[in-house]
C-alpha positions as CSV (number, residue, x, y, z in Angstrom):
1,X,0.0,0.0,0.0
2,X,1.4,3.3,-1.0
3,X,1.9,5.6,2.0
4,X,-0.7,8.2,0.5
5,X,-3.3,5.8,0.9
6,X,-2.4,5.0,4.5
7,X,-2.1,8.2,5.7
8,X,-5.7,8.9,3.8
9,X,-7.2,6.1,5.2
10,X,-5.7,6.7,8.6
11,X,-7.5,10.2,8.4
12,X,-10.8,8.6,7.4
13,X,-10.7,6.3,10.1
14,X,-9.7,9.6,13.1
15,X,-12.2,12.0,11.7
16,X,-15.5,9.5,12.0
17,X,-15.0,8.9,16.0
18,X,-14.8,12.6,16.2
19,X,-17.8,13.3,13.9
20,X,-19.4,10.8,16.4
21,X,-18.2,11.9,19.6
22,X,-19.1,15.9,18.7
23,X,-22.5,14.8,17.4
24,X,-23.3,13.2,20.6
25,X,-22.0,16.3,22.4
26,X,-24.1,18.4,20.4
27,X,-27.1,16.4,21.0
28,X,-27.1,16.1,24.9
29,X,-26.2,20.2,24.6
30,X,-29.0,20.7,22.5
31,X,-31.4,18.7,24.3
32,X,-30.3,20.5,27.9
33,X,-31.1,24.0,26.0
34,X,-34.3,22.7,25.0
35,X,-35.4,21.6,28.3
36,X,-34.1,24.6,30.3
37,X,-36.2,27.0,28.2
38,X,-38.8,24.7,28.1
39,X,-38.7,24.2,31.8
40,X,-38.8,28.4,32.1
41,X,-41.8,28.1,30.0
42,X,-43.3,25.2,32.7
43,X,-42.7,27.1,35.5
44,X,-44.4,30.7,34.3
45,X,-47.2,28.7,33.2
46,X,-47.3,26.5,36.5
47,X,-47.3,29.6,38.5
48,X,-50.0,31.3,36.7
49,X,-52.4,28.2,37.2
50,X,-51.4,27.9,41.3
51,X,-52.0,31.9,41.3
52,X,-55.2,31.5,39.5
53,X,-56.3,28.7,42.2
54,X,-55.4,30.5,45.3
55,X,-57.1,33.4,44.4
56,X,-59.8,32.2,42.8
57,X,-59.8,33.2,38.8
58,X,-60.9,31.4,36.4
59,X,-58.5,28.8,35.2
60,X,-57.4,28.4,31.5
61,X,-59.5,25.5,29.4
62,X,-57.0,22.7,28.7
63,X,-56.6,22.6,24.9
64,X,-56.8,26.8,24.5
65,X,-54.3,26.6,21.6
66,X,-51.3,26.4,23.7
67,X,-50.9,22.6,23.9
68,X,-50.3,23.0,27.3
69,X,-52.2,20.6,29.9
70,X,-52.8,20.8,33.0
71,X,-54.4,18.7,36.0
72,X,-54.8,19.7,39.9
73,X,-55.3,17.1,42.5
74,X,-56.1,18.4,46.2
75,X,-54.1,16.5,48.7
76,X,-54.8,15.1,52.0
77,X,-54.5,17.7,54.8
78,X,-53.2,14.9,57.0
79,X,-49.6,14.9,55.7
80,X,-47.1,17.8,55.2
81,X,-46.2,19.0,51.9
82,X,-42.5,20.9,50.9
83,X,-43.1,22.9,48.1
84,X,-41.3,21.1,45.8
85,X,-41.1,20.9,41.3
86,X,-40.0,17.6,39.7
87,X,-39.5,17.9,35.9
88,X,-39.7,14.5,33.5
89,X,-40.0,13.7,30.0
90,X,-43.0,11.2,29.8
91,X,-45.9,10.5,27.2
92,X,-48.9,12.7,27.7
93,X,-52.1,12.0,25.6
94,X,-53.7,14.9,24.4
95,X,-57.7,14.2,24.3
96,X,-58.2,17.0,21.5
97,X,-55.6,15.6,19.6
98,X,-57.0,12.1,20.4
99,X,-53.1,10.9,20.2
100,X,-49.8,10.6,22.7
101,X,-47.3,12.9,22.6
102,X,-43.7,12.8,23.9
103,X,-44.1,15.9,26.4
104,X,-42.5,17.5,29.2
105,X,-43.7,17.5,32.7
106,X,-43.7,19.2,35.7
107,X,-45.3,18.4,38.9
108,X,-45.6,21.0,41.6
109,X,-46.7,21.6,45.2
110,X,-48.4,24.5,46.3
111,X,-50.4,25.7,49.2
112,X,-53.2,28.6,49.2
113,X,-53.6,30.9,51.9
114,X,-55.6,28.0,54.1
115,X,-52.8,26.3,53.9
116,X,-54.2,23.8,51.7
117,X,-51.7,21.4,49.5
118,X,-52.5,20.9,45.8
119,X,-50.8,18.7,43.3
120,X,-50.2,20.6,40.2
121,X,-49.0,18.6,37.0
122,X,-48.2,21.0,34.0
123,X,-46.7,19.7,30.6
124,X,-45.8,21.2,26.7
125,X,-45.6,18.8,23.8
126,X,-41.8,19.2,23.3
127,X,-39.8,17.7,20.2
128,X,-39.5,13.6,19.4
129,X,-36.2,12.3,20.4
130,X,-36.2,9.8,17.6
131,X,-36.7,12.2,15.0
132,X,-33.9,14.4,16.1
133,X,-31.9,11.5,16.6
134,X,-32.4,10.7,12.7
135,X,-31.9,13.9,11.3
136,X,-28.9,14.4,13.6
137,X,-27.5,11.2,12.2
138,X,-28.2,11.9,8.7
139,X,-26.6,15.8,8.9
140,X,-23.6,14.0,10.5
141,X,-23.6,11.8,7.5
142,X,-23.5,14.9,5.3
143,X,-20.8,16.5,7.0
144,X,-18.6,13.4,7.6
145,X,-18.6,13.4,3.6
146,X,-18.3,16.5,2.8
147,X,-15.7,17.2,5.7
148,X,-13.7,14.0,4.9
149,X,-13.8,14.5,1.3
150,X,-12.4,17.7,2.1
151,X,-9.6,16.9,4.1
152,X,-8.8,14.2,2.2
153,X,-8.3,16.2,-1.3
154,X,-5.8,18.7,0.6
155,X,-4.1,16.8,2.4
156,X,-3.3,14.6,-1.0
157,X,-2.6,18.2,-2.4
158,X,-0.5,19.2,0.3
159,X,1.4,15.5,1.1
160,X,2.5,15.1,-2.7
161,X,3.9,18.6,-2.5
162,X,5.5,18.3,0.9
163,X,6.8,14.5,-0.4
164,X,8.3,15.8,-4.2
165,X,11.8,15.0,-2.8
166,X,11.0,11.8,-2.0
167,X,8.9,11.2,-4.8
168,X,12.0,12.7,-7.3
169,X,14.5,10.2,-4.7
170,X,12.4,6.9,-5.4
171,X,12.1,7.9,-9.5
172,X,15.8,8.4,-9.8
173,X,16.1,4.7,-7.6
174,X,13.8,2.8,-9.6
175,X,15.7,4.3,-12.9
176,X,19.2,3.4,-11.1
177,X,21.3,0.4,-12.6
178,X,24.7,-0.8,-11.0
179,X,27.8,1.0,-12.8
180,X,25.2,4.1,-13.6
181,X,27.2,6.2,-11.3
182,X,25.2,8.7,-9.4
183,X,24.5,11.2,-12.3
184,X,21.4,13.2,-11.6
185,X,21.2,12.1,-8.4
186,X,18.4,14.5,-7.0
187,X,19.6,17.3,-4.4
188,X,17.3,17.8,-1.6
189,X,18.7,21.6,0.8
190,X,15.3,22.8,2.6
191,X,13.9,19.7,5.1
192,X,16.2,18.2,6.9
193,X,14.6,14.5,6.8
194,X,14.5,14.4,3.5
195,X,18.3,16.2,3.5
196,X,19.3,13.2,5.9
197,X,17.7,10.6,3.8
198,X,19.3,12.2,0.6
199,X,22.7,11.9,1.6
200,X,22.1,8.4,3.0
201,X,21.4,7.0,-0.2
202,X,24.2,8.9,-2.6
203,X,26.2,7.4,0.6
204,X,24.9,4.1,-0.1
205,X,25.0,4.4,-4.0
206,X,28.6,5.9,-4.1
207,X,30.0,2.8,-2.3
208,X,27.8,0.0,-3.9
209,X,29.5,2.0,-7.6
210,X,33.2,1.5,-5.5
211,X,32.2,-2.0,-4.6
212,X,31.2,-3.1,-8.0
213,X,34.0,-1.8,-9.5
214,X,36.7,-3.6,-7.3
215,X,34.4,-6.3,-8.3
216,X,35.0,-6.1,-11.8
217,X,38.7,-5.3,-11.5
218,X,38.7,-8.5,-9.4
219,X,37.0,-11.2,-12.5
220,X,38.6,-9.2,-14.7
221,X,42.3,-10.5,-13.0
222,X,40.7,-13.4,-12.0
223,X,39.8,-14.5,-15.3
224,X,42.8,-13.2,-17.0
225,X,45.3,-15.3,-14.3
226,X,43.0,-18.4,-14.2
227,X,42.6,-18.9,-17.7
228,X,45.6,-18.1,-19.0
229,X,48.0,-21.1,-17.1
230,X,45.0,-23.5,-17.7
231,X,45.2,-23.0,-21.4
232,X,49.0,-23.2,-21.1
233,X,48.9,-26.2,-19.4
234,X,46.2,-28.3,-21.7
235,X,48.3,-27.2,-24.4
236,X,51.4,-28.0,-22.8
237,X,49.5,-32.1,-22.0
238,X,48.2,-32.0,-26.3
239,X,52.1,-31.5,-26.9
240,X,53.3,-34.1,-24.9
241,X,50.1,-36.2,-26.4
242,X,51.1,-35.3,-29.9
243,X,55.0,-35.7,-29.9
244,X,56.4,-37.8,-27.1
245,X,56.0,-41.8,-27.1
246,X,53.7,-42.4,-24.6
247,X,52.8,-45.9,-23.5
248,X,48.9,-46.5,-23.1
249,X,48.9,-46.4,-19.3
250,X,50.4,-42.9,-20.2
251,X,48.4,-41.6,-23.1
252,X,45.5,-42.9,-20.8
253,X,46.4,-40.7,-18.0
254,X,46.8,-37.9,-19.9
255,X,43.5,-38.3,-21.4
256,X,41.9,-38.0,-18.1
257,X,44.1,-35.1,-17.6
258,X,43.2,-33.2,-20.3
259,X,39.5,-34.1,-19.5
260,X,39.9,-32.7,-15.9
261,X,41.5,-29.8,-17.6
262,X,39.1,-28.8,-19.9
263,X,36.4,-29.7,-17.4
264,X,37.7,-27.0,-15.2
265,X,38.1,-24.5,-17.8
266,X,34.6,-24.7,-18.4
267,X,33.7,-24.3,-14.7
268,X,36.1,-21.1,-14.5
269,X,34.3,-19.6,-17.4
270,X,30.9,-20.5,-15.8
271,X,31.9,-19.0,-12.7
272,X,33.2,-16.1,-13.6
273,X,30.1,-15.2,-16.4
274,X,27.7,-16.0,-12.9
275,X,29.8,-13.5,-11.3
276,X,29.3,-10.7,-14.0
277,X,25.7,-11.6,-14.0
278,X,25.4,-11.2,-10.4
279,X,27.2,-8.0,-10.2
280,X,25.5,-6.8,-12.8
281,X,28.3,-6.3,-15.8
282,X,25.3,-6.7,-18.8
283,X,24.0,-3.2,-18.7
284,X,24.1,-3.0,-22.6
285,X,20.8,-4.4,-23.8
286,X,19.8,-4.7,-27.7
287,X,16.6,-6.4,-29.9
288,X,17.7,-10.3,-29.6
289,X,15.7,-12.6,-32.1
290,X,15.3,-15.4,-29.7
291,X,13.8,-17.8,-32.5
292,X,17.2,-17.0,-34.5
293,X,18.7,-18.1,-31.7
294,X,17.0,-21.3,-31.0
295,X,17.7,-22.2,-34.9
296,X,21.5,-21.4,-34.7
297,X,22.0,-23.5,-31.3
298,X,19.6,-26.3,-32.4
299,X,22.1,-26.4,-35.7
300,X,24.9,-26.8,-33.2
301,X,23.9,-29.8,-31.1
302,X,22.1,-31.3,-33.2
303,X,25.5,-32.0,-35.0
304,X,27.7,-32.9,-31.2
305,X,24.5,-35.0,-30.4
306,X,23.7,-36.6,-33.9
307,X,24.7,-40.2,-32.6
308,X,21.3,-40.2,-30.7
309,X,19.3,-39.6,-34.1
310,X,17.2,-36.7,-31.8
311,X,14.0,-35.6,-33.1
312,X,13.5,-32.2,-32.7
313,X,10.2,-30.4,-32.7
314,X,9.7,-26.4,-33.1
315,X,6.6,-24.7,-33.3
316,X,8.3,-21.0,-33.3
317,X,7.0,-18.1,-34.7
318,X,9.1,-16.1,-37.4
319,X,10.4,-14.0,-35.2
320,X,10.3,-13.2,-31.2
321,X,12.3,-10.1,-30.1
322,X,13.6,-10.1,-26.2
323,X,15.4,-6.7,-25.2
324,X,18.6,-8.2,-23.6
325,X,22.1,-8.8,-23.9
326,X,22.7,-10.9,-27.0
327,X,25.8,-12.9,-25.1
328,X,23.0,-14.0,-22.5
329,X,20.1,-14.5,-24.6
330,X,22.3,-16.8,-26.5
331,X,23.9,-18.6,-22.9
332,X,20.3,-18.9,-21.4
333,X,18.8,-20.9,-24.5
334,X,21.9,-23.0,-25.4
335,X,21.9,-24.4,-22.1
336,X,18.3,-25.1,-21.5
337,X,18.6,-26.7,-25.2
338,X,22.1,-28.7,-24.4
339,X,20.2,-30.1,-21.3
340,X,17.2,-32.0,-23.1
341,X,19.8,-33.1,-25.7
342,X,22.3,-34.4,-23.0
343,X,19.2,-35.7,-20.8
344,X,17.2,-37.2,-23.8
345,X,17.3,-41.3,-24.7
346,X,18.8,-42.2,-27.9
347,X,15.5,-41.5,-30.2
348,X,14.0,-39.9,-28.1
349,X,12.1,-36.3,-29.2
350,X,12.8,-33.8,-28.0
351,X,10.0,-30.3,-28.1
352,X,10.5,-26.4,-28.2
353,X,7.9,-23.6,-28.7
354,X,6.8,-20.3,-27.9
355,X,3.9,-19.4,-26.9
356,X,2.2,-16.2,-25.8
357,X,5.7,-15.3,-24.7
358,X,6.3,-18.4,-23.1
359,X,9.7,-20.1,-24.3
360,X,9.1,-23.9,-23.4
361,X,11.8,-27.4,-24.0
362,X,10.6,-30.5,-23.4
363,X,12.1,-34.0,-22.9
364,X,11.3,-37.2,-21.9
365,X,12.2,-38.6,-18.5
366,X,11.5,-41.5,-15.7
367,X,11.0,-39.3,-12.9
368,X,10.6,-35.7,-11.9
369,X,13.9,-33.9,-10.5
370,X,14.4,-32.0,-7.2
371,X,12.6,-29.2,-8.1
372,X,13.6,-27.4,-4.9
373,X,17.5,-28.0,-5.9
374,X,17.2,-28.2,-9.5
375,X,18.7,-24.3,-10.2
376,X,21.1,-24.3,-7.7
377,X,25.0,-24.7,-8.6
378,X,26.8,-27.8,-8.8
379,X,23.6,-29.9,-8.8
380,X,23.7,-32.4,-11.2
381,X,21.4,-35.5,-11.4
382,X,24.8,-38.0,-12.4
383,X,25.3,-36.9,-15.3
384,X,29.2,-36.9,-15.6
385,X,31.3,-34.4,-16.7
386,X,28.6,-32.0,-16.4
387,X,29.7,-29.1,-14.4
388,X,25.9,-28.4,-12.6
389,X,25.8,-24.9,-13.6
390,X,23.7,-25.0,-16.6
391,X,20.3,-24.3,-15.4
392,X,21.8,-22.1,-12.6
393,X,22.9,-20.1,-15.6
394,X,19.5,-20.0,-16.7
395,X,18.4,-19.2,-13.2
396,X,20.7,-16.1,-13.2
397,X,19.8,-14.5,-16.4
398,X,15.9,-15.4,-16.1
399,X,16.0,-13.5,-12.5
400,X,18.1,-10.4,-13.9
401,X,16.0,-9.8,-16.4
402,X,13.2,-10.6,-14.0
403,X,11.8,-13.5,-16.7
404,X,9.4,-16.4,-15.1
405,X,11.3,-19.4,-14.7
406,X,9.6,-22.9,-14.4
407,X,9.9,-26.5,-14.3
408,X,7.0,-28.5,-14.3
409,X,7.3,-33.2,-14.8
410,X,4.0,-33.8,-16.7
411,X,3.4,-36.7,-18.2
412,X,6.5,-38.6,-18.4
413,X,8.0,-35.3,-19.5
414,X,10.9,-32.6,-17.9
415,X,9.3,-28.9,-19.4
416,X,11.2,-26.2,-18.5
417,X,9.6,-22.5,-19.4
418,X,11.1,-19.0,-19.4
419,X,8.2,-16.6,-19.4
420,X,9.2,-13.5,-21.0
């Protein structure tokens, strides 16, 4: 999740228990205003009913217009009687109305100049709770939209300005490849995180560019002072092959020697184009006809391998174009090719296509390999004189040019697919 969309929903998430909390604030405020006026109202109309009974007036007909409604009950002169007012919200039926109102009440003590106690119950319709309720919610509904929607657009507005050096930081990282040096590296001089941050990652950058080139200087020599005396030295065992008399326990022995030899200057070479490909050497990358190269490596071991009387099979468009170094394209398909022709029975068919972008090569086999093992180096499944870097090479390239790499056993069959 991008962090402009946590931070917006973070927002979204703060701003409704506020909404909530000030619209039950507002309610219990509103409803306390409400009753204090409405209790004023109770009391001046509850004092000119008691004033009207003590001194005899004529008393106002319930239903006059007012909705007020009153009812007077003369108490028992045997107990004593504080003058006291109680106010509650109850449901009082109006009889003109013929229906039951939510209301507020007051009941009230009073005494006349006897000293007589009456019971004076006064109430006003007053507003339904439910309905308020309701509109309150739907208002706050309104104004959590509006208000979030709000907030929401400037603080987008305001976070992408604030973040543009971050924003320019990650754009020149994502566009960054080893041995690119740190030209146009964004400058960042006005907040100090981002000033901090900056100059961590030109830090960073500056001595990944130092390591990689002590890295190349290093397979550079390495390659240069490892190949060099191992091609002295299988030439030096073809001389003594060629033009020294050799008895056959001697010629045999160098035989094996010069296996051994050539053996390990194919595993040098391996090594050291894994380490390139690792340290990422390949920046240069061109259009690579992939079915050209399929056609030129197929040529190739189809002569080594013709002993075995392969069939091959290639359902290959005219062309397919991969953007890649051509030195890998043609390293990643020889060896997946070279495998199913070392791997196959004498006979045996062996089956390449591409499809929808999918490179696939096919071969028969027993029994499904280690699947979990199969890419790594120096795995081999006893084949000898194989060096078990192959499909580790395939492994490389496929994951730094971040291809799909598969290997699926179906039906008495090794497929191996590079998706592209």
């Amino acid at each position: 999740m991008k962090l402009i969309h946590k931070v917006t929903l973070r927002l979204a998430l703060v701003v409704l228990p506020i909404l909530l909390l000030w619209a039950t604030v507002f309610y219990f405020a509103m409803v306390n205003e409400v009753n204090d006026e409405t209790d004023d109202s109770l009391d001046d109309y509850a004092e000119m009913i008691a004033r009207r009974v003590v001194t005899g007036e004529e008393l106002p007909t319930p239903g006059d217009g007012s909705n007020n409604t009153y009812s007077i009950e003369l108490l028992p002169p045997t107990a004593q009687y504080d003058d006291s007012k109680v106010y509650e919200d109850r449901d009082v039926y109006l009889y003109w109305k013929k229906e039951t109102e939510p209301a507020r009440v007051l009941t009230k003590i009073f005494h006349d100049d006897d000293g007589t106690a009456y019971r004076l119950i006064v109430s006003t319709p007053t507003f339904e709770r439910d309905d308020i309720i309701r509109a309150i919610l739907i208002y706050i509904a309104i104004i959590y939209t509006v208000l979030l929607c709000t907030i929401l657009a400037v603080t987008v507005v305001v976070f992408k300005y604030s973040m543009k050096p971050l924003y320019s930081l990650l754009r020149w990282l994502d566009g960054y490849r080893p041995g690119n040096g740190t030209e146009g590296f964004p400058n960042e001089e006005t907040v100090f995180e981002f000033k901090k941050l900056t100059k961590a990652a030109r830090e960073t950058i500056e001595r990944a560019e130092n390591h990689l080139e002590r890295q190349k200087q290093f397979i550079g020599n390495a390659s240069h002072e490892l190949q060099t005396p191992l091609a002295v030295l299988g030439n030096r065992i073809e001389w003594m092959m060629d033009n020294t008399s050799l008895t056959e326990e001697q010629f045999t022995e160098l035989s094996k020697m010069r296996q051994s030899i050539n053996r390990l200057v194919r595993l040098n070479r391996t090594l050291l184009l894994l380490s390139k490909i690792d340290n990422g050497h390949f920046l240069d990358r061109s259009n690579v006809d992939i079915v050209s190269v399929i056609e030129n490596e197929l040529e190739v071991y189809k002569e080594i391998f013709a002993e075995k009387e392969l069939v091959c099979k290639v359902n290959v468009p005219q062309n397919f174009v991969v953007q890649m170094d051509e030195m890998l394209a043609t390293t990643m398909v020889s060896n997946l090719i070279k495998n199913a022709f070392v791997h196959s029975p004498v006979g045996d068919t062996i089956e390449i296509a591409i499809l929808q972008g999918r490179l696939s090569v096919s071969n028969s086999g027993d029994e499904a390999l280690d699947g979990a093992r199969l890419f790594d180096r120096f795995y081999t499944s006893g084949k000898t004189g194989s060096t078990g870097l192959g499909l580790a090479l395939v492994k490389s390239i496929s994951g730094y040019y971040d291809f799909g790499l598969e290997y699926i056993y179906r039906n008495g069959k090794h497929n191996f697919y590079i998706k592209f």
